[in-house]
FIMAR-724359 format. One record per residue (C-alpha): y, x, z. Coordinates in steps of 0.2 Angstrom, whole numbers, padded with zeros to 4 digits. Each point is the difference from the previous one (the first is absolute). Layout:
BEGIN
[[Y,X,Z]]
...
This chain:
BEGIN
[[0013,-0241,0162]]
[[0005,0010,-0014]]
[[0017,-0004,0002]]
[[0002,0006,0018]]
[[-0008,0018,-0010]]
[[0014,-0002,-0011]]
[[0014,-0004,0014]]
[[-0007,0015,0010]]
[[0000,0009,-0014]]
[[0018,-0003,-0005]]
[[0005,0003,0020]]
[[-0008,0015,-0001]]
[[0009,0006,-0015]]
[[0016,-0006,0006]]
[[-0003,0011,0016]]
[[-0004,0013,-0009]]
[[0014,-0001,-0013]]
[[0014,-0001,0015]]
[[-0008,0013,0011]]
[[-0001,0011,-0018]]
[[0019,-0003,-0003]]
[[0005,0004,0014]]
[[-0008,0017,0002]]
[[0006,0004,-0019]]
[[0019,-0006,0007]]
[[-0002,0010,0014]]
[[-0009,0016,-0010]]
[[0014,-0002,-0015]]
[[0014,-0002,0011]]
[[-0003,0017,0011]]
[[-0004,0007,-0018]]
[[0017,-0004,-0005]]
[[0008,0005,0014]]
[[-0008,0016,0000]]
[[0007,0005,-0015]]
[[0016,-0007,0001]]
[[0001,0010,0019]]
[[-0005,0016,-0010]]
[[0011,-0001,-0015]]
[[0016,-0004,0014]]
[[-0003,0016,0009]]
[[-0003,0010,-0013]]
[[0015,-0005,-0008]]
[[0009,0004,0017]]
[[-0009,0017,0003]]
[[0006,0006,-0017]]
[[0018,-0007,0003]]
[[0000,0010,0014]]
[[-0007,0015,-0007]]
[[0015,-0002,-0014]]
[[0013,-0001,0013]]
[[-0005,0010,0014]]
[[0003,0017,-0007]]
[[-0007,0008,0018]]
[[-0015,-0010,0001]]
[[-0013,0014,0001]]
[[0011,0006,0016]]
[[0000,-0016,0008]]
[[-0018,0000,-0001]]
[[0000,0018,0005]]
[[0008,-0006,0017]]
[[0020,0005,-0004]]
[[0012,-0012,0004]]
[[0006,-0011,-0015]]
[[0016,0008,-0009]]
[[0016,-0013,0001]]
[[-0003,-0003,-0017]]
[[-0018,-0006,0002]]
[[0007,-0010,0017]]
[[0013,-0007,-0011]]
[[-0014,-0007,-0014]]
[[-0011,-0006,0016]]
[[0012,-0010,0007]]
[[0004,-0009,-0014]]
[[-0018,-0003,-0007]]
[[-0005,-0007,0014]]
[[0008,-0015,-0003]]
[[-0005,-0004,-0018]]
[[-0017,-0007,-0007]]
[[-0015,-0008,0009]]
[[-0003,0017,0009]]
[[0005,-0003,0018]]
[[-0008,0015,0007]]
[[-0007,0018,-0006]]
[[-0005,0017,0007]]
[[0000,0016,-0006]]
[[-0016,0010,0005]]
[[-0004,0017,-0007]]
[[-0016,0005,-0008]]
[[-0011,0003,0015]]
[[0006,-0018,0004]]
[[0012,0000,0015]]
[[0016,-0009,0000]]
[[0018,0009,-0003]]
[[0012,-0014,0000]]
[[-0002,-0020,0000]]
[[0015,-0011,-0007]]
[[0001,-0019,0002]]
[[0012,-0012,-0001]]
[[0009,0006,0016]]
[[0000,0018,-0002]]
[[-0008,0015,-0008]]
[[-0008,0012,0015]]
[[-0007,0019,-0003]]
[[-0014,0001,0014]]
[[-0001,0012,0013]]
[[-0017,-0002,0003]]
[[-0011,-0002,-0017]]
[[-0014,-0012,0003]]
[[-0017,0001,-0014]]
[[-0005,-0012,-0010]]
[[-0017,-0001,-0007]]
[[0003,-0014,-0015]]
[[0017,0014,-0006]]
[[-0013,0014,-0001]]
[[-0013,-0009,-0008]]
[[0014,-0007,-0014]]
[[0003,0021,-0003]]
[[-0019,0003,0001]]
[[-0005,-0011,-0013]]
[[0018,-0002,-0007]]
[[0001,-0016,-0002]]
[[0008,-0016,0010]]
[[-0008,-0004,0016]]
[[0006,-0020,0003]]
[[-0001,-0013,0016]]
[[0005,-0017,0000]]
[[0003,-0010,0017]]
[[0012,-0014,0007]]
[[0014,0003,0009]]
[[-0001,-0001,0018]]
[[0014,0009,0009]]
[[0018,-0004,-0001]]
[[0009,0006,-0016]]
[[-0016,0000,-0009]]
[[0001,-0010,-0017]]
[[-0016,-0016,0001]]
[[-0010,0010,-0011]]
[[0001,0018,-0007]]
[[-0011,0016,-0007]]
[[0003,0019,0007]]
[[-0004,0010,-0016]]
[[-0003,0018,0000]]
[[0004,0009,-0013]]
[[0001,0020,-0004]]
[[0016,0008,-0008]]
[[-0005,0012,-0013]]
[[0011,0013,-0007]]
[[-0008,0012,-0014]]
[[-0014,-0006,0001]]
[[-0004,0003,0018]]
[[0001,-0012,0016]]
[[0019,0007,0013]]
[[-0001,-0018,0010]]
[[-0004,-0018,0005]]
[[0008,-0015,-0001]]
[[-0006,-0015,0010]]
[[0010,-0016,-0007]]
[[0001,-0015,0009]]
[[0001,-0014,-0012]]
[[0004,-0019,0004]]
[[-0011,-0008,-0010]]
[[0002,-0018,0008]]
[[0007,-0009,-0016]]
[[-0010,0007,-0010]]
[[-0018,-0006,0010]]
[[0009,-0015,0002]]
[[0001,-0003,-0019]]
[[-0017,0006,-0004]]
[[-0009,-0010,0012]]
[[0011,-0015,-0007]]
[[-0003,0001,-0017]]
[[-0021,0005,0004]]
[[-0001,-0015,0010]]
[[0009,-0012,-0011]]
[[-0011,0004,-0014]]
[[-0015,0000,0012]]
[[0004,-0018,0008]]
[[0001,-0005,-0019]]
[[-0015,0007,-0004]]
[[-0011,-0007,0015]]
[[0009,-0019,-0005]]
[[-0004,0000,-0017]]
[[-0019,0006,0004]]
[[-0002,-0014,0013]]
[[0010,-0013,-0012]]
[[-0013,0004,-0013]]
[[-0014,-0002,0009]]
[[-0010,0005,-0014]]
[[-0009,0015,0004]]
[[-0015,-0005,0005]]
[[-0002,-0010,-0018]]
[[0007,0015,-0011]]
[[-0013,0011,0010]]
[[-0014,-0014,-0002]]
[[0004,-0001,-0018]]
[[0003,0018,-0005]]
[[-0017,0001,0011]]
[[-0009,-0012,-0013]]
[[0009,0007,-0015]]
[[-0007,0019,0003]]
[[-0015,-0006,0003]]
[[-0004,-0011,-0015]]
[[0008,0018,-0008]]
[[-0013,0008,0008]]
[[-0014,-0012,-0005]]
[[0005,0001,-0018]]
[[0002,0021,-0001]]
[[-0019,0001,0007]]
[[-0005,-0014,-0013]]
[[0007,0010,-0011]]
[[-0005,0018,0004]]
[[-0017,-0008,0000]]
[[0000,-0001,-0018]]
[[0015,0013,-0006]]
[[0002,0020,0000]]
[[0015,0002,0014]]
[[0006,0014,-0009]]
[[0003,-0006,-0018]]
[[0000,-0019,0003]]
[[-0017,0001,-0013]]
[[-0016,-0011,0005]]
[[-0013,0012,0009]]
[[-0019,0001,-0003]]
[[-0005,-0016,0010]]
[[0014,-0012,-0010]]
[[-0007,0011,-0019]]
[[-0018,-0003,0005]]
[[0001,-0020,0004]]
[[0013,-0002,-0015]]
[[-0013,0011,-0012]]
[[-0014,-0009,0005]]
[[0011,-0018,-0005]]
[[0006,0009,-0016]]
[[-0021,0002,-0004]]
[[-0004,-0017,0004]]
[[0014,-0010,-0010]]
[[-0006,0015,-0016]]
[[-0019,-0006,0000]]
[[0005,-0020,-0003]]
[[0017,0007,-0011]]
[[-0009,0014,-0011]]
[[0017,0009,0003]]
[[-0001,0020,0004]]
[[0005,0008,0016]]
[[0004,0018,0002]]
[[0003,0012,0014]]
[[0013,0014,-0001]]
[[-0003,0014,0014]]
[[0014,0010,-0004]]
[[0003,0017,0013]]
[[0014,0010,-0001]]
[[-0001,0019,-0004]]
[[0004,0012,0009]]
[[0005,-0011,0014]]
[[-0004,0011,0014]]
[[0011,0013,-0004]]
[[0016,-0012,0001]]
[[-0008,-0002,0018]]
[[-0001,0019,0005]]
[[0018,0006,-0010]]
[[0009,-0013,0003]]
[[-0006,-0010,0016]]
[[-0009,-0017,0003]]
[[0017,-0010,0002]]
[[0002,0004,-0019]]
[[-0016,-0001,-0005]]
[[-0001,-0018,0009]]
[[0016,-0005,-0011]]
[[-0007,0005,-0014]]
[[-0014,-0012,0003]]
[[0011,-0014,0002]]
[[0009,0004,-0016]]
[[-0015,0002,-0010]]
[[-0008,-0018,0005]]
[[0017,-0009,-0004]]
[[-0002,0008,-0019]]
[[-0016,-0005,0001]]
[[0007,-0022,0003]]
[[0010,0005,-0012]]
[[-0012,0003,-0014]]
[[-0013,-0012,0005]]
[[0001,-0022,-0003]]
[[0002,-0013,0013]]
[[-0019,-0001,-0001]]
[[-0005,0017,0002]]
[[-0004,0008,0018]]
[[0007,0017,0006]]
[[-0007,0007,0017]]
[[0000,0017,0007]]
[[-0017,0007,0001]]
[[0002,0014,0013]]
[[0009,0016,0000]]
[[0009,0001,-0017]]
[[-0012,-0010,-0008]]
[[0005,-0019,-0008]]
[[-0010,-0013,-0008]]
[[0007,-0011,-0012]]
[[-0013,-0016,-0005]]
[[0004,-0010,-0016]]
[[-0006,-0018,-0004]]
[[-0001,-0010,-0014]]
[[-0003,0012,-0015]]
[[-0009,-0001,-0017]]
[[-0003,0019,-0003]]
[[0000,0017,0008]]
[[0012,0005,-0011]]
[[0014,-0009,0010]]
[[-0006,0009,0015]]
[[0002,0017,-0010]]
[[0015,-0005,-0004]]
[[0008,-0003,0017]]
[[-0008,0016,0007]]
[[0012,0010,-0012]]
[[0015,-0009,0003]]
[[-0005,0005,0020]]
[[-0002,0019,-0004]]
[[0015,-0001,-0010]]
[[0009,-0011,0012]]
[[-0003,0011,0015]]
[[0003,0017,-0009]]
[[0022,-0007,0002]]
[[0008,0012,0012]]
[[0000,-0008,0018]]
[[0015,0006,0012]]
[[-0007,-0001,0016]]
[[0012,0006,0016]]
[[0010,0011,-0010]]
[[-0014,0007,-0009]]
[[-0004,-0003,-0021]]
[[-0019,-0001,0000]]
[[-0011,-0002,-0017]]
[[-0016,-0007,0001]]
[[-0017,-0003,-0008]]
[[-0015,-0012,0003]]
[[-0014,-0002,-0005]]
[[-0012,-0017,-0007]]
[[-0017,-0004,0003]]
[[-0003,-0017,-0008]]
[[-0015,-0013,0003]]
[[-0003,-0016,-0009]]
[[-0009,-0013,0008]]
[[-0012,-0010,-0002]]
[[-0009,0013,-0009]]
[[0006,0015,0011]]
[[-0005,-0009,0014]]
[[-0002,-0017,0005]]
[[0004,0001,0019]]
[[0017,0007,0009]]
[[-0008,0014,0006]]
[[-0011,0005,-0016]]
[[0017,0000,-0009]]
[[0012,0011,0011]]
[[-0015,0013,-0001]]
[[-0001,0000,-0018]]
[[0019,0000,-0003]]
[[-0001,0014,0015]]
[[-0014,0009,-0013]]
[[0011,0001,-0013]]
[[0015,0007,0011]]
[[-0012,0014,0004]]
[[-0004,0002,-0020]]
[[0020,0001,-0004]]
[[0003,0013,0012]]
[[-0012,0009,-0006]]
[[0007,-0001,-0018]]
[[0015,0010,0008]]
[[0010,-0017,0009]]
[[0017,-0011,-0008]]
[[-0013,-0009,-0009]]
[[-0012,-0017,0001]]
[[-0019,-0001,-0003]]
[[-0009,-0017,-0001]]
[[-0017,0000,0007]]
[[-0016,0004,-0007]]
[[-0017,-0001,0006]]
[[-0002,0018,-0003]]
[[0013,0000,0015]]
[[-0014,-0004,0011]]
[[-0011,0014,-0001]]
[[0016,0014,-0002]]
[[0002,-0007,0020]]
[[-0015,0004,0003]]
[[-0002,0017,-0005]]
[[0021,0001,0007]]
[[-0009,-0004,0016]]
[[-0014,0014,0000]]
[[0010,0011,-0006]]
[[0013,-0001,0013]]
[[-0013,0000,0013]]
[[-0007,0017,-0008]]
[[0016,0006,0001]]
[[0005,-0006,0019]]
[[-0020,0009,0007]]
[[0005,0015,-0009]]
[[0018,0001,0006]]
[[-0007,-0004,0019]]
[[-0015,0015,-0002]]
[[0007,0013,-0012]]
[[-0012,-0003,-0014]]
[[0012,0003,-0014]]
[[-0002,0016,-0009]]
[[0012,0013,-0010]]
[[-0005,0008,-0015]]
[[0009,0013,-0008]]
[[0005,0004,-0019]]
[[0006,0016,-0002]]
[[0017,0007,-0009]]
[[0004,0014,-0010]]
[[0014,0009,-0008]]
[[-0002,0000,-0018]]
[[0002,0018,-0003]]
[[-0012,0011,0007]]
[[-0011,-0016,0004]]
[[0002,0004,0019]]
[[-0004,-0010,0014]]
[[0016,-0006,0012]]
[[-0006,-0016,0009]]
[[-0007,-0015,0000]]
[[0005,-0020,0003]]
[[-0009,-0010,0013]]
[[-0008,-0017,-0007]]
[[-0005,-0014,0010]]
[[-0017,-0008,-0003]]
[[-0009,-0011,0009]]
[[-0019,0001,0000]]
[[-0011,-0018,-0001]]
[[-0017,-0004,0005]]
[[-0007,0003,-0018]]
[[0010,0017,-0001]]
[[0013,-0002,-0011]]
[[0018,0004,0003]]
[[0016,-0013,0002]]
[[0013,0010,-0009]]
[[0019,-0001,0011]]
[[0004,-0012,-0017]]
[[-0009,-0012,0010]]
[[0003,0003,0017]]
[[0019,0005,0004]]
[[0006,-0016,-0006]]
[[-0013,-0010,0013]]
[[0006,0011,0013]]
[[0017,-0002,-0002]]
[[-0002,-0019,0000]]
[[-0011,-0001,0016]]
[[0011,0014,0009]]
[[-0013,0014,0000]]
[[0008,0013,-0010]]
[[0011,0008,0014]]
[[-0017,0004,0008]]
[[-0009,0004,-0016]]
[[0014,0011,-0006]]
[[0001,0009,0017]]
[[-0018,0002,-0002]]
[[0002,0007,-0018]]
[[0013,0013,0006]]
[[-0009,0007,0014]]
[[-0018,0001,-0007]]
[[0009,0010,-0018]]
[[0009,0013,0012]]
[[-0015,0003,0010]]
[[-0008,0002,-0017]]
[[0012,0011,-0007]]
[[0002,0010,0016]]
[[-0018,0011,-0004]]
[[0004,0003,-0018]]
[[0010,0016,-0006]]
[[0016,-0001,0005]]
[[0007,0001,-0018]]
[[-0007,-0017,-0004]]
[[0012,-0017,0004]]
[[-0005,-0019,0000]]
[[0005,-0014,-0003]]
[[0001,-0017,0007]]
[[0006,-0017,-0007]]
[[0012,-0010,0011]]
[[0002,-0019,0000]]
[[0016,-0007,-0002]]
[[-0004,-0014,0017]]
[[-0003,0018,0008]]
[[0018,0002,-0002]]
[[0005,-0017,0005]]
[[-0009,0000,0017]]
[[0009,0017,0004]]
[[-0020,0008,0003]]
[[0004,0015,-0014]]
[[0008,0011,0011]]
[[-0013,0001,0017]]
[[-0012,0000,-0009]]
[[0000,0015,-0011]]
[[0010,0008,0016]]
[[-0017,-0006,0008]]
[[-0014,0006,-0013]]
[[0011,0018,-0003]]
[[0000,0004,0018]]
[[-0019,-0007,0002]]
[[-0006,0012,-0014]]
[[0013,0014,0001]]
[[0003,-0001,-0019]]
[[0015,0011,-0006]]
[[0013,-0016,-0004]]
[[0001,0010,-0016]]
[[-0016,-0003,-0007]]
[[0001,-0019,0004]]
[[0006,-0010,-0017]]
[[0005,-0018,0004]]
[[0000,-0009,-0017]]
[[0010,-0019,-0003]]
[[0003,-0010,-0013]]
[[0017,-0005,-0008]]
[[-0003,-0019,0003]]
[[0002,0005,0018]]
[[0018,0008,-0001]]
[[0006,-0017,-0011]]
[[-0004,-0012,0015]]
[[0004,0014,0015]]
[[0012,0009,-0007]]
[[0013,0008,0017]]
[[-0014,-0004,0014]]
[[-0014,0011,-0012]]
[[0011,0014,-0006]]
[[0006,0004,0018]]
[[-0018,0001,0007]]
[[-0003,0011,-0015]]
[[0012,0011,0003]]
[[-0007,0003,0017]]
[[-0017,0003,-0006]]
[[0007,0013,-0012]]
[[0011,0008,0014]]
[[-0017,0004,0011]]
[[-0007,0009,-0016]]
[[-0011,-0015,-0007]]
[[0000,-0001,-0019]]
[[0007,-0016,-0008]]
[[-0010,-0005,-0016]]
[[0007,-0015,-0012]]
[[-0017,-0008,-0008]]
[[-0002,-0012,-0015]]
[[0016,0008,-0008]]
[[0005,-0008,-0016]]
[[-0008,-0017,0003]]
[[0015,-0011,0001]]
[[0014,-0003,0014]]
[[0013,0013,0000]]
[[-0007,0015,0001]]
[[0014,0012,-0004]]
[[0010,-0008,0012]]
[[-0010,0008,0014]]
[[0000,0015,-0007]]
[[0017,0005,0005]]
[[0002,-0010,0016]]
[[-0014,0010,0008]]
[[-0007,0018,-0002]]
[[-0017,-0004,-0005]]
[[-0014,0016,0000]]
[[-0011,-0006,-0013]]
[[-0002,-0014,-0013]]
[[-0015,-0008,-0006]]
[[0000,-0005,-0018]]
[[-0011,-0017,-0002]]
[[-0018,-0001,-0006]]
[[0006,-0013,-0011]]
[[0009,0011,-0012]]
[[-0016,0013,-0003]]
[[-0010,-0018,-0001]]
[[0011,-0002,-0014]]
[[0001,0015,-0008]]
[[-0011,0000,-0013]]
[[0007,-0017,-0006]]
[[0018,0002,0003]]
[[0000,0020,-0007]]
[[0016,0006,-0001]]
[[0009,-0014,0009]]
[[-0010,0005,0016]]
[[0003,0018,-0004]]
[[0017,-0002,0000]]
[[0002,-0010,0016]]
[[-0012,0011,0010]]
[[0010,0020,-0007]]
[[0016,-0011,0006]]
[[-0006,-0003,0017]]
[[-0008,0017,0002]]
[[0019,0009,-0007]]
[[0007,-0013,0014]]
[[-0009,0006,0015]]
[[0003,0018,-0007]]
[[0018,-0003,0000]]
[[0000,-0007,0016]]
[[-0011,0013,0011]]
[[-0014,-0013,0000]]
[[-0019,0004,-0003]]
[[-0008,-0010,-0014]]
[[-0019,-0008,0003]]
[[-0005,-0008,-0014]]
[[-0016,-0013,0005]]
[[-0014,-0008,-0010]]
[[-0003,0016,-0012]]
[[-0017,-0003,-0006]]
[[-0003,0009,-0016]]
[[0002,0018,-0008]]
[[0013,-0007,-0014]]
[[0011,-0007,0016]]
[[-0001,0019,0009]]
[[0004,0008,-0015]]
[[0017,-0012,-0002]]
[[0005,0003,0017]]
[[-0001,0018,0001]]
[[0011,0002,-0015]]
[[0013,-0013,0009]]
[[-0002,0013,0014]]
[[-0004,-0013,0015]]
[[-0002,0005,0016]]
[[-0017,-0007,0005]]
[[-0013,-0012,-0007]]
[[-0012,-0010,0010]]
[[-0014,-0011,-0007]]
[[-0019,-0001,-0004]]
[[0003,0014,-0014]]
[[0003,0013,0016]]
[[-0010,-0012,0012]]
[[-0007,-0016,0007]]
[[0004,-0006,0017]]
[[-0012,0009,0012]]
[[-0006,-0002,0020]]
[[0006,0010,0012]]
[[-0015,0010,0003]]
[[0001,0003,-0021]]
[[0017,0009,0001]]
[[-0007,0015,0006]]
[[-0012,0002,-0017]]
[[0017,-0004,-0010]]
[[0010,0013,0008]]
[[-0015,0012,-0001]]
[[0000,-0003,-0019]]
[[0019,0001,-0001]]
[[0000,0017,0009]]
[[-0015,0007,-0012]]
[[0011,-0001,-0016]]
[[0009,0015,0001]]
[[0009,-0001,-0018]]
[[0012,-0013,-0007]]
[[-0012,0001,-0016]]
[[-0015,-0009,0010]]
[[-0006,-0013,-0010]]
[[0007,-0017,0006]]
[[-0014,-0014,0005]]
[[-0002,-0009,-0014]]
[[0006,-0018,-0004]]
[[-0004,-0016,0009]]
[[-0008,-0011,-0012]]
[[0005,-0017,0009]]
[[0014,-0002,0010]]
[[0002,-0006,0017]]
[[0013,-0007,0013]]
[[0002,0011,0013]]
């Protein structure tokens, strides 16, 4: 039975393969003789447009001169051209030469196929056989328009014998056509090759879904199933070998931005990349598996000490820090190491990857391209990670966060010019998260485009029914930038509240313009084009600072609360720095805020170094909205710069 399948099967593709060959003969051959009709009476149409120095006449309607009777009558003997017409443009015929003779007409008759060649100037082409006498066995009338300048003065309609030239195509088509269907019958072999290539892709098949079962399709790496079951053996053969076992999660940095800048084709390169250094570092014995997204999992087996695990997590930061060149593009990154040792991290598969997980979290938070082993403290750090984000997520979805306002003052004259908004987040026994704590969550669960909007809109609102001499200020979060949400939304809270842009202060940090350097100063620049102030904070606290200075024009600069922290330690050091700033921002038309003055001795240095203003607990703590109105009242009462200033704070706090 099968083989009558495969015997009808190999009729059929016979069948197939003659009928198929000879349509392609048929289809190549009138291809052929297409163009080689076209190129034949093109070539004739431009000799006679060379020769025929009165053609535009003749296609006119005037008789031929004896010069252009002359040329006729001895052309019409040369070439495979046997025939031709001469129409004019509108496509009626003025004179038709053949072998015999060359005729004018007397009565012009209209042909469609000339005026279409003029309309759409290009060849119009019919093949037939000859049937009447005279009339060559095969042959193609090719209509081809005669352009002089540029512009279309006549038609020629060549009739071209093309009888040896069909009967040499169809000779040659059907020779390597006979040959082709012989050796396919001779063979007889196609129903085995397609049997066996049949098996062969599917055993292919079998063996790719074997192996996706187990393997990351991107990167080639184990996935979570194959890590799991191996972990689990790894565990097993450790509590009869006393040997260690540790986990590696290691998560790239800043992965998400190759993503968004450079596109997800890059970004899935650079996976790929990254787990073939990761082979490369680790033994035979060792497993490396990709753990979702951007995050890998590297399980060692077999050691005596936690130190060798220590050990190969700095040679993995190290090793993946080498610049990759990915598609054109030189890329640097960073990872990331939380490390768990089991047994004693956890004695099931599961238990381990979470502790290892745990002390990710923990190296993250010591500011990432670093490791952390595990510790029990680990545990409750989740917990209170866990509540905390929750806090943060109700508050976000029910507007429960609150600003608080600390004033700021121009050093001389001690006057009131604004204030800056600070977030604060109330909880259950009344005391207030500080933005310390809460900007970095909201960045990482992707809530600070909303918070931030949230910011913007509730300061303006704020700001709107204080005197209109009086500016805030609000700080902005660099994955504010990143999303692109800076823009609408302080478009959004200006046009809500109908705040003066001018009075609107939007304050960034430095650490900000090193990683967003083009992307940031651009949608700065447009900020400050619509009349917003541009504030740098934190300045002097590392990075490049200077740098900035001149590459955007920034209003104001905030000198750290580091260096008055400092001041009465450092002395003159600080001094020195902080009258250097203040003669910088002079110099370059930038206002000076000096932040974290809290004691008489500090006012009294930095009214000498003629800063421009001073903010701190000295001048005033962060206060409620509903308190600002009691501060400004206060500030309008003094009427000379000789008021006495508040006196000191005796205990310093964070803003």
């Amino acid at each position: 039975m099968a083989f009558w399948r495969y015997l009808a099967a190999l009729i059929v593709v016979l069948v197939a393969l003659v009928g198929g060959t000879w349509i392609v003969v048929k289809a190549t051959t009138d291809h052929l003789l297409y163009g080689h009709a076209t190129r034949t009476a093109q070539l004739w149409a431009n000799f006679l447009a060379d020769n025929v120095a009165d053609l535009n006449e003749i296609a006119a309607g005037e008789a031929p001169s004896s010069a252009s009777l002359a040329f006729f009558g001895t052309a019409r003997t040369a070439g495979l051209v046997f025939r031709y017409t001469i129409f004019n443009r509108y496509g009626f015929s003025m004179l038709v030469a053949d072998r015999d003779k060359v005729t004018p007409v007397d009565l012009s008759e209209f042909d469609a196929k000339a005026a279409d060649a003029v309309k759409h100037d290009t060849a119009v082409v019919d093949a037939m056989a000859g049937s009447r006498p005279g009339e060559p066995a095969y042959f193609a009338q090719a209509y081809v328009p005669v352009l002089v300048g540029g512009k279309p003065i006549a038609v020629v309609a060549a009739y071209v014998d093309q009888t040896g030239e069909r009967e040499s195509y169809f000779q040659a088509f059907l020779v390597a056509a006979a040959s082709l269907c012989v050796l396919t019958a001779l063979s007889f072999s196609v129903p085995a090759i397609a049997w066996y290539r049949r098996t062969r892709e599917k055993q292919q098949a079998d063996r790719r879904i074997r192996f996706l079962a187990h393997h990351d399709s991107l990167t080639g790496l184990a996935n979570r199933a194959r890590l799991m079951e191996r972990l689990e053996t790894a565990l097993a053969e450790s509590a009869s070998t006393g040997a260690l076992v540790a986990v590696h999660m290691i998560d790239i940095d800043h992965f998400k931005q190759v993503n968004d800048s450079l596109g997800h084709d890059v970004g899935d390169a650079l996976l790929g990349v990254i787990g073939k250094r990761l082979r490369m570092t680790t033994r035979i014995e060792d497993m490396v598996a990709r753990f979702g997204g951007d995050e890998f999992v590297v399980v060692q087996t077999g050691l005596v000490s936690a130190t060798q695990a220590e050990e190969f997590a700095k040679r993995t930061i190290a090793g993946l820090k080498a610049p990759m060149h990915i598609k054109g593009q030189e890329l640097t990154m960073t990872c990331t190491v939380g490390i768990a040792m089991g047994p004693a991290d956890g004695k099931s598969a599961a238990r381990l990857i979470k502790s290892a997980d745990l002390a990710l979290y923990a190296a993250k938070a010591a500011g990432r391209n670093c490791a952390r082993f595990f510790t029990s403290e680990m545990d409750v750090a989740l917990q209170e990670r866990m509540a905390l984000e929750k806090l943060i997520r109700d508050a976000a979805t029910h507007n429960d966060f609150v600003l608080h306002y600390q004033p700021v003052f121009e050093i001389v004259g001690r006057r009131l010019v604004g204030f800056e908004a600070l977030l604060r987040l109330p909880t259950a026994d009344g005391t207030l998260i500080p933005p310390a704590t809460i900007i970095p969550i909201a960045e990482e669960i992707r809530l600070i485009d909303k918070i931030g909007a949230w910011v913007l809109r509730e300061a303006c609102r704020t700001a709107k029914s204080w005197p209109s001499d009086l500016t805030v200020a609000v700080n902005l979060s660099s994955s504010q930038f990143e999303s692109g949400s800076v823009e609408p939304a302080v478009a959004e809270a200006l046009n809500e509240s109908g705040l003066d842009p001018h009075r609107l202060e939007l304050e960034i940090t430095e650490g900000l313009l090193l990683n967003h350097t083009h992307a940031t100063l651009e949608t700065l620049r447009r900020l400050k084009d619509k009349g917003v102030s541009i504030v740098m904070d934190d300045f002097g606290t590392g990075y490049s600072s200077l740098s900035y200075l001149w590459k955007f024009p920034f209003d104001k600069i905030k000198i750290d609360r580091s260096f008055m922290e400092s001041f009465a330690q450092s002395g003159h050091n600080v001094e020195t720095v902080v009258k250097t700033i203040i003669a910088l921002g002079r110099e370059m038309n930038m206002r000076v805020t000096v932040e974290g003055v809290e004691t008489a001795e500090q006012v009294d240095f930095l009214y000498d170094a003629n800063a421009d203003q001073v903010q701190g607990y000295f001048f005033g703590k962060p206060v409620s909205a509903a308190r600002v109105e009691a501060a400004m009242l206060d500030d309008r009462r003094s009427t000379s710069p000789e008021t006495p200033l508040p006196e000191p704070v005796t205990k310093p706090s964070s803003n």
